[in-house]
C-alpha positions as CSV (number, residue, x, y, z in Angstrom):
1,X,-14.3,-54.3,33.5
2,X,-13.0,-55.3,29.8
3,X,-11.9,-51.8,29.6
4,X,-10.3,-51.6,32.5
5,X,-8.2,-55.1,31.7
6,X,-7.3,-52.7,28.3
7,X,-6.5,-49.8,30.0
8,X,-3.9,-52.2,32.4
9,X,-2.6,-54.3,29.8
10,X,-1.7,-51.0,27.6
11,X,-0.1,-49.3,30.6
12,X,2.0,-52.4,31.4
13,X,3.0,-52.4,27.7
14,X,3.8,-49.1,27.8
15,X,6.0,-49.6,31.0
16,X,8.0,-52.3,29.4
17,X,8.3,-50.1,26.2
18,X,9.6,-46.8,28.3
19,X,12.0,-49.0,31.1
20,X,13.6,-51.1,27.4
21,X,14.3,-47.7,26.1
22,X,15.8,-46.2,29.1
23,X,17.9,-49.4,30.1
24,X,18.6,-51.6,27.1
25,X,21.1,-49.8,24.8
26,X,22.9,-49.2,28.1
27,X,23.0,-52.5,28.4
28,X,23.5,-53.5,24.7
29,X,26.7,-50.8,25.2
30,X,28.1,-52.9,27.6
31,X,28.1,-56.4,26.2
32,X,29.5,-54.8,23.2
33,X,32.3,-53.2,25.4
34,X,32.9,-56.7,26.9
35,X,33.2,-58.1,24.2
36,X,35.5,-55.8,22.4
37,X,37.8,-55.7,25.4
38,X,39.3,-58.9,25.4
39,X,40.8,-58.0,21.8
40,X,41.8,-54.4,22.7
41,X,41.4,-51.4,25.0
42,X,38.1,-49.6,24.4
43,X,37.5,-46.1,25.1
44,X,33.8,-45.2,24.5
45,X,30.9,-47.2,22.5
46,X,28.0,-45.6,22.4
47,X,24.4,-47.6,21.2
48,X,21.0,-46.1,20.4
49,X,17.8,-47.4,19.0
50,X,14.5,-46.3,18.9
51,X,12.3,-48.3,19.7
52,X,15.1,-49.8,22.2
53,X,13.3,-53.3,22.0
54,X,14.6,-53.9,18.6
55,X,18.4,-54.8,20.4
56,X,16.8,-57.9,21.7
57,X,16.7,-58.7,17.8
58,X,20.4,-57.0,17.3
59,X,19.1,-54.5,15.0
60,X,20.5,-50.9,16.0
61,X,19.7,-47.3,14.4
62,X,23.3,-45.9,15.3
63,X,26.7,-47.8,16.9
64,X,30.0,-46.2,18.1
65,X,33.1,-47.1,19.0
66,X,36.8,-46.1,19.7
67,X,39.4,-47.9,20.6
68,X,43.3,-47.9,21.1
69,X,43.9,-50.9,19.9
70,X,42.4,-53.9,18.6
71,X,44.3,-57.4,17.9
72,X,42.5,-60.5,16.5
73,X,42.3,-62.7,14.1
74,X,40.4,-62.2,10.7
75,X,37.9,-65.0,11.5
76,X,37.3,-62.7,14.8
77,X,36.7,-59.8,12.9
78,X,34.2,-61.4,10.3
79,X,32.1,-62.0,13.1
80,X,31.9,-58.6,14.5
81,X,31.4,-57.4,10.8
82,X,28.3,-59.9,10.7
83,X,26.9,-58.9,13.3
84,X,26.9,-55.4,12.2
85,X,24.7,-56.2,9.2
86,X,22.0,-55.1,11.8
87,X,23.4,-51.6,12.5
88,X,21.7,-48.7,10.4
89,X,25.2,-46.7,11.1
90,X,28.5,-47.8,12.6
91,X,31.1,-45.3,13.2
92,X,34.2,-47.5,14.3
93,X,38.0,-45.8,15.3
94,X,41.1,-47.7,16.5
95,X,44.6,-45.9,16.8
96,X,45.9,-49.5,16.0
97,X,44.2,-52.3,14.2
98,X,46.2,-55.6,13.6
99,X,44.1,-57.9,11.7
100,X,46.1,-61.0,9.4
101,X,49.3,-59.9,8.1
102,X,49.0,-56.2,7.8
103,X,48.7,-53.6,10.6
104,X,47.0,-50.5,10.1
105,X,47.4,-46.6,11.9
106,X,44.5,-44.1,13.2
107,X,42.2,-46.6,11.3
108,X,38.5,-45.7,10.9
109,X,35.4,-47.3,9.4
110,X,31.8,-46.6,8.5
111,X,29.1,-48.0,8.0
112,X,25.9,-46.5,6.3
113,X,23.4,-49.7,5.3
114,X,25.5,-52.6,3.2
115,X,28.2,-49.7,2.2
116,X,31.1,-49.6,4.3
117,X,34.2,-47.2,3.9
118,X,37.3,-47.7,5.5
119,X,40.5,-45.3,6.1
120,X,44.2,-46.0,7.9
121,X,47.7,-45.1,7.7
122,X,49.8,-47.7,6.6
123,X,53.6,-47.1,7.7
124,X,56.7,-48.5,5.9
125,X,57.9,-50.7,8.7
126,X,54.6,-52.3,9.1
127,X,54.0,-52.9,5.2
128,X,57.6,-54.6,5.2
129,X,56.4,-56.7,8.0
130,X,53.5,-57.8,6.2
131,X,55.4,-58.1,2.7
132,X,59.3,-58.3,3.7
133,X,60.2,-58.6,-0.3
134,X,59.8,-54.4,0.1
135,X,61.5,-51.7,1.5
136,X,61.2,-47.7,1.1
137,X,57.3,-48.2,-0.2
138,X,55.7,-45.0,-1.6
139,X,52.6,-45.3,-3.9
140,X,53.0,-44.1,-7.1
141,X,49.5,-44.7,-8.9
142,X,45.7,-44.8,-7.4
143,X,42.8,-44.9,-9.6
144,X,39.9,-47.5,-11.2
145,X,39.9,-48.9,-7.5
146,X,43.6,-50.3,-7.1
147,X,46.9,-48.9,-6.6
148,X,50.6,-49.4,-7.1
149,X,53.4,-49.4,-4.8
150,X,56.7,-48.9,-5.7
151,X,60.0,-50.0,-3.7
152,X,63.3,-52.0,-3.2
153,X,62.9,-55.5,-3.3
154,X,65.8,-58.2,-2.6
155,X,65.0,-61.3,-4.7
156,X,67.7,-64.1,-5.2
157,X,70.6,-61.7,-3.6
158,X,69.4,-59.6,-6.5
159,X,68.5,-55.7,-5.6
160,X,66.0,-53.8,-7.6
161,X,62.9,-51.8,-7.8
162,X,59.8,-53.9,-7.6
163,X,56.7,-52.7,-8.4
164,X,53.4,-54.3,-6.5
165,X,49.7,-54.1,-7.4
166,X,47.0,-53.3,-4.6
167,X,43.5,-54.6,-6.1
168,X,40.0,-55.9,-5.3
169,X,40.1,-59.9,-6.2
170,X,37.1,-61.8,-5.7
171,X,35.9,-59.4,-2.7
172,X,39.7,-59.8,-1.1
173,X,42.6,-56.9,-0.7
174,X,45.5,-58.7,-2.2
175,X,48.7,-57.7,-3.4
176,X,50.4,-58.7,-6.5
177,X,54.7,-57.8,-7.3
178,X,55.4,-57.4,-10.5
179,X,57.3,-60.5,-9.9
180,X,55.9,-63.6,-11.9
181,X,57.5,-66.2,-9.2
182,X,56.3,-64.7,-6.3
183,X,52.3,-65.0,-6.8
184,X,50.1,-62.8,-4.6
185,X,49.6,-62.2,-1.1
186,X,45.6,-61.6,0.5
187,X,45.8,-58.8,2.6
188,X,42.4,-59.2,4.1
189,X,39.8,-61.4,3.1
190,X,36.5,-61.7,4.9
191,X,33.3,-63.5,3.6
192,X,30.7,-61.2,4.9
193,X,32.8,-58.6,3.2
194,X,33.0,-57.3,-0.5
195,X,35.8,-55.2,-1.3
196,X,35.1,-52.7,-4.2
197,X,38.5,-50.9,-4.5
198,X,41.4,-49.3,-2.9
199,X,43.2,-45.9,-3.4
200,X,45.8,-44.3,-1.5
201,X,48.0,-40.8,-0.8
202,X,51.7,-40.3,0.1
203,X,51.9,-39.7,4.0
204,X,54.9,-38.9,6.0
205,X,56.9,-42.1,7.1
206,X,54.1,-44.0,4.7
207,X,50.3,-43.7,3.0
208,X,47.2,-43.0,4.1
209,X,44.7,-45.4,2.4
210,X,41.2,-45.7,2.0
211,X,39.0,-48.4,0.9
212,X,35.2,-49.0,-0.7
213,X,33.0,-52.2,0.6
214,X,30.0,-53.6,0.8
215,X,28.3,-56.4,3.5
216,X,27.2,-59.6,1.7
């Protein structure tokens, strides 16, 4: 009889186990999508995990998503970025990410572990929008994790060329003109997030740039 109440008790296990792994990362995919939607339009997000029972836990082997746009707040964003401490790999696309002052192009990021890695175009107009002291931005020096931008600034009814500084500070993407009175401008700052460095390419009608971070 014992054995039989074994034999039961491991089938039943083993049902629960099978029916998780079948159902639950379609389910998982779908909260995500919910949740996701209200900031943007979502085209696909894909979950898996093996054994499926560790979603209950929010732990997942592999996340994706892609999205046309996505609009939120920074504070929004932390949280998602949080929550994705549990995620072996997250491979994330948005054709337009607007996050705090700047707005990013064809932006991608990835996740593998704590590392993440993050690419976007950055156009002119937007880059003025977020630091309107600028115009006809090109970057004209990437390396040792920060870069320099290089265009017209009007300052006092005074025109002239105003060089700006694209760094790592304290785990934040800030931006520093070469302009003592001006200070400098956070571009993105997140406290689950550690930024390492930044570098960037000429691209047409702007850059494409790419930065290095790492969850804390």
């Amino acid at each position: 009889m014992r054995r039989l109440i074994a034999i039961g008790v491991a089938g039943t296990v083993l049902l629960v186990l099978v029916l998780a792994q079948l159902f639950l990362p379609g389910i998982a995919a779908q909260q995500l999508r919910d949740r996701l939607s209200k900031n943007g339009k979502v085209l696909d997000v894909e979950v898996s995990a093996f054994p499926a029972i560790e979603l209950l836990w929010h732990d997942a082997d592999r996340v994706v998503v892609r999205m046309e746009n996505y609009r939120s707040s920074t504070g929004h964003l932390s949280s998602l970025l949080d929550e994705a401490g549990g995620v072996g790999t997250l491979q994330a696309s948005a054709s337009e990410l607007q996050s705090g002052l700047l707005t990013l192009r064809n932006a991608t990021l990835s996740k593998h572990g704590d590392a993440l890695t993050g690419t976007a175009t950055v156009s002119e107009s937007d880059l003025r929008t977020a630091l309107p002291i600028l115009d006809n931005v090109e970057p004209i020096a990437s390396g040792n994790g920060q870069l320099t931008l290089r265009g017209t600034g009007t300052i006092l009814g005074v025109t002239a060329t105003v060089d700006a500084t694209v760094a790592a500070q304290d785990g934040n993407l800030v931006v520093a003109p070469d302009v003592p009175l001006l200070g400098t401008f956070t571009l993105f700052s997140d406290p689950h997030v550690l930024i390492q460095g930044v570098s960037a390419t000429s691209a047409p009608g702007g850059f494409a740039v790419s930065a290095r971070a790492r969850l804390q």
